[in-house]
ROFI-150759 format. One record per residue (C-alpha): residue in three letters; x, y, z. Coordinates in steps of 0.25 Angstrom, whole numbers, plus 5000, padded with zeros to 4 digits. Layout:
BEGIN
alaXYZ...
//
This chain:
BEGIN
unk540652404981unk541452304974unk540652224963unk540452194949unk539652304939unk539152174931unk538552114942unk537752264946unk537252274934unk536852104932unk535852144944unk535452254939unk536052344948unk535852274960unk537252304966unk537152444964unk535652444971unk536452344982unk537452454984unk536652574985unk535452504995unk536752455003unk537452595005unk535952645009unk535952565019unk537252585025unk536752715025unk535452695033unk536352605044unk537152745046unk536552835042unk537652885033unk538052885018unk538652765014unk539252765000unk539552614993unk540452644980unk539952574968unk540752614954unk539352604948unk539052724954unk540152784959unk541152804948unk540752914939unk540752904924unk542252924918unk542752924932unk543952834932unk543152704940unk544452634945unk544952774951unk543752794958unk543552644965unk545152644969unk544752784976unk543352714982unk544052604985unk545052674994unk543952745001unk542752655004unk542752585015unk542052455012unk542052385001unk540752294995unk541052174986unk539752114980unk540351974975unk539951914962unk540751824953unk541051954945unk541752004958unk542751904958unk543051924941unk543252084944unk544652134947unk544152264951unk543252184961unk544552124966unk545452244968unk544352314976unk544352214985unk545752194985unk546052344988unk544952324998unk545452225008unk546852305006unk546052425013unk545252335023unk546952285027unk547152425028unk546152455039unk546252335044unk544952295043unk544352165037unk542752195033unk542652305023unk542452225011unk540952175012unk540752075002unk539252064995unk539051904990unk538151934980unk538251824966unk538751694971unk540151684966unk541251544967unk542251624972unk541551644984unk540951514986unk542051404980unk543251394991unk544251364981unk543851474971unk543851564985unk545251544990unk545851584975unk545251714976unk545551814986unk544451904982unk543351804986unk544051724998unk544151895004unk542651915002unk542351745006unk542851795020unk542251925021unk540851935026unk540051955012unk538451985012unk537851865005unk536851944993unk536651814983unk535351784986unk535151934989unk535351974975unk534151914969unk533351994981unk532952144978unk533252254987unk531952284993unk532152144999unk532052145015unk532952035015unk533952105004unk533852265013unk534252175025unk535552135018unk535852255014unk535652315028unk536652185033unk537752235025unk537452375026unk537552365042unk538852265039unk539352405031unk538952495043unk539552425054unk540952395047unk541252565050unk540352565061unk540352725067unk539652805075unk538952935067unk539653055068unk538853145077unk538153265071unk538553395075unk537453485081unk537453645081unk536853715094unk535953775084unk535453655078unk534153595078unk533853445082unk533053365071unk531753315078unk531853175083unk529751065109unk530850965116unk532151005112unk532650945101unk533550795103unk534050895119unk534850995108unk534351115119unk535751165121unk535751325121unk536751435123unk536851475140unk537551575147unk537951705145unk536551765143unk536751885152unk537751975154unk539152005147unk540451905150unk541352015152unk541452795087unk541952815074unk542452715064unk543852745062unk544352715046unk545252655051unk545052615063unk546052615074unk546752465076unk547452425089unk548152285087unk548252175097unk549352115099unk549751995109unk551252015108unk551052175109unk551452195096unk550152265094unk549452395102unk548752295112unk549052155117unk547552125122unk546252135113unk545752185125unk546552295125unk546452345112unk544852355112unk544852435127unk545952525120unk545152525105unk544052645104unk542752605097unk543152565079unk544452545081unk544952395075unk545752305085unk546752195079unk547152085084unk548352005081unk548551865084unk548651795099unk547951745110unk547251845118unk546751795131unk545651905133unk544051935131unk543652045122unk542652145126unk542252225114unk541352355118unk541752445108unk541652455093unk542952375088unk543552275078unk544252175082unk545052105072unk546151985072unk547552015065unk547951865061unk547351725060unk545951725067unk546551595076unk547751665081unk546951775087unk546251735100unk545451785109unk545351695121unk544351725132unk544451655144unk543051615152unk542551765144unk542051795131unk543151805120unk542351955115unk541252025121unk540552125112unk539952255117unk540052355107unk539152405096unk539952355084unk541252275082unk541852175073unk542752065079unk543651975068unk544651865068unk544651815082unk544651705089unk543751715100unk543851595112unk543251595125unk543851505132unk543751465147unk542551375151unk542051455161unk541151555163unk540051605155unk540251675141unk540351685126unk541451665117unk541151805111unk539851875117unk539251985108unk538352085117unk538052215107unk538252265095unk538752225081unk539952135083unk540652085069unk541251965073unk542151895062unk542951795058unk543151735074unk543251605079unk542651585092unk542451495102unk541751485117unk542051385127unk540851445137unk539651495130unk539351525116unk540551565105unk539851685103unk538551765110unk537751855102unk536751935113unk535852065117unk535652125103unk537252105098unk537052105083unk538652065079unk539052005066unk539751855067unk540451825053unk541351725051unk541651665065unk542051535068unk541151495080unk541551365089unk541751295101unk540751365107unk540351295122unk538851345119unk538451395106unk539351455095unk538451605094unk537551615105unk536451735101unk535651795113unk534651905118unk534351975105unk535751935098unk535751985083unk537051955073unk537251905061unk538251785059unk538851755046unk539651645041unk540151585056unk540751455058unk539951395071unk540251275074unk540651185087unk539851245097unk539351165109unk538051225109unk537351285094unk537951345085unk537151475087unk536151485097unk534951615095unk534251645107unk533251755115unk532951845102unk534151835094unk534151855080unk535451845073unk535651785057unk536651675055unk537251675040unk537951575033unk538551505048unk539251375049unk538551325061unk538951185064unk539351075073unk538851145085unk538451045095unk536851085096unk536151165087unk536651245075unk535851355079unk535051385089unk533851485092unk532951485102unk532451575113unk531751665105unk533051665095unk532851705081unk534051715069unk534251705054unk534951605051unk535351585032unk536451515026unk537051455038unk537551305037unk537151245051unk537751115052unk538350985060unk537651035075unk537350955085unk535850975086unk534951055076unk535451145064unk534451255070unk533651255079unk532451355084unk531851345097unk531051435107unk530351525101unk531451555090unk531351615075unk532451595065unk532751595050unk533451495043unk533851535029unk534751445019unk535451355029unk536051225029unk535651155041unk536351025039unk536950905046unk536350945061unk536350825071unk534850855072unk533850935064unk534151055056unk533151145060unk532251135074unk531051205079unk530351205091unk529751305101unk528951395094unk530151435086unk529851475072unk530751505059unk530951525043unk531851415038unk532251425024unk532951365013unk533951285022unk534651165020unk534251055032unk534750935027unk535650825033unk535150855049unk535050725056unk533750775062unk533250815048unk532850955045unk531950995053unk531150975068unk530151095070unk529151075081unk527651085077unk527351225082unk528551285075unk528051255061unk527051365058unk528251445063unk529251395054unk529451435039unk530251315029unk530751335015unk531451275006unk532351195017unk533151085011unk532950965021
//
């Protein structure tokens, strides 16, 4: 863990309590031990300290970076991380710095001061755990245990393995055992039924794709029927012409400018997702064709980390989310989609963090028939409907997402629908910012719903016991 002893001891030890409750939990998610070094604690007295941390350093294999101000004033702060992203170049890999956002600091917020530090433009463009408003929340805190599970299971998941099995000797014992609002009914269609189309290795194997052979396989394709289940796949820049069936555990990673890797589907989906856990990054996904019936990138099981795309559909929706998949979306740009930008469906979880989705012919994410997922921080704009959608039964949390310039309404909640609406800005819809209507009900909190041409609200009569407002601006 990389931070400041100053800001520890401010809190009174919070850090060091953050840390311990947090290795706990990884422990509980795998059952196995799960040791986060700290110098507080981990360098005895007399013991040369800067010894010690260049060994750690070279051993651990994630590295935590709790940023305050005093982060960015500490040069031992900044050569961990230096020498830290020097290993991940190593490996190969792109997500074992974890940052932790936890004092509000200009370098991280001001664009200018941003691009003259390399320290904070690397973690602005890593995923971080937001814990500002968290701080001031004590541990016992349902809402603070859940965060810490988050980023526990983002921990877990990053060296995903199956256990080891337990050997067993013959002689062993075995243990005991109302009218739709201004004709804005457009949905998401199609698709709704049935598919279009190990131990973690430090590091893993890598086969690179390569169009012009120079690598071990010219196809995508190619390389993940050939990969076993861990190993990382590469792919360097060039127009491949293929759809992607991922059913094994793999990471799949562009080598270059994200535009100059595409992955172009004709009349298919560009990737199909059938495995437990995955990670996709720095691809750009098309399906192209006009025909037929399918999803730019349909996501069937499983925790898929899909990063730092940019994905389009011409059929159906950018991406589907169906049947329980619980994947992660982080800094996609999501557009051009002929129905909705994420279309989530039968029981779809995942989280979606800090996505561009915008452009889309329908809404800009439509929650449907169970589905529960949580959008964060989202640009969702210009979409020619709604911004989002849930109804059929959809649910969703929805906190500190800016949802604005869509066709319709900024959110809307219909059929039966549940969904919580935390800290948004809702702004600038062509009609209201928030609509109600058929029994649906939902907590709507602190947002900003200002600037709709339909005003703020329209919630129909029978929704309002159902409904909890707070502290909105309107």
């Amino acid at each position: 863990m990389s931070y400041v002893r100053f800001d520890d001891q401010h809190d009174d030890g919070q850090l060091s309590e953050f840390r311990e409750r947090l290795a706990a939990e990884v422990r509980a998610q795998t059952g196995e031990d799960f040791a986060i070094f700290q110098d507080r604690n981990d360098i005895a007295w007399g013991q040369n300290w800067q010894q010690r941390i260049d060994e750690t350093l070279d051993a651990v294999t994630l590295l935590l970076v709790v940023i305050t101000p005093s982060l960015f004033r500490s040069p031992a702060c900044r050569d961990e991380v230096t020498r830290f992203l020097e290993r991940e170049r190593k490996l190969g890999r792109q997500d074992l710095i974890l940052p932790v956002h936890y004092i509000d600091t200009r370098e991280m917020n001001d664009p200018a001061l941003r691009e003259a530090d390399e320290l904070a433009k690397v973690l602005h463009s890593r995923q971080y755990a937001d814990w500002r408003e968290l701080r001031f929340e004590p541990f016992s805190s349902p809402v603070v245990r859940k965060a810490i599970a988050q980023l526990a299971t983002r921990m877990r998941d990053t060296f995903w393995r199956m256990p080891a099995p337990v050997p067993v000797t013959p002689a062993a014992t075995p243990p005991a055992r109302r009218s739709e609002p201004r004709d804005l009914a457009t949905r998401q269609t199609g698709d709704t039924g049935a598919a279009a189309g190990t131990s973690a290795k430090s590091p893993s194997p890598t086969h690179v794709v390569d169009p012009y052979h120079r690598g071990d396989f010219p196809t995508i394709s190619e390389a993940i029927k050939a990969a076993s289940p861990g190993d990382l796949i590469l792919v360097r820049p060039g127009l491949y012409e293929e759809s992607l069936i991922v059913d094994k555990p793999l990471e799949i990673i562009g080598d270059g400018p994200r535009a100059d890797i595409e992955i172009r589907a004709h009349d298919a989906s560009a990737l199909v997702f059938k495995a437990s856990i995955g990670r996709v990054s720095n691809l750009t996904l098309r399906r192209t064709g006009g025909t037929g019936r399918s999803h730019g990138v349909t996501i069937f099981q499983g925790r898929l980390e899909l990063e730092k795309c940019d994905i389009s559909s011409d059929s159906l929706a950018c991406v589907a989310i169906r049947d329980g998949a619980d994947p992660r979306l982080r800094g996609n740009k999501i557009h051009g989609g002929r129905q909705s930008g994420v279309f989530i469906f039968n029981n779809g979880l995942g989280t979606l963090e800090d996505n561009e989705i915008f452009g889309n012919q329908f809404s800009g994410v439509e929650i449907k028939t169970g589905s529960d997922p949580t959008l964060r921080r989202n640009q969702i704009y210009d979409n020619k409907v709604n911004g989002v959608y849930a109804y059929e039964g959809g649910l969703g949390k929805l906190e500190d997402n800016a949802i604005t310039g869509n066709g319709g309404v900024g959110v809307r909640i219909d059929e039966g629908s549940s969904t919580v609406l935390r800290h948004n800005s809702i702004n600038r819809n062509r009609y209201e910012g928030v609509w109600i209507d058929g029994g649906s009900s939902g907590v709507i909190e602190d947002n900003d719903l200002t600037g709709n041409v339909g005003g703020p609200w329209d919630i129909a009569p029978d929704c309002e016991p159902n409904v909890t407002r707070a502290r909105n601006k309107e």
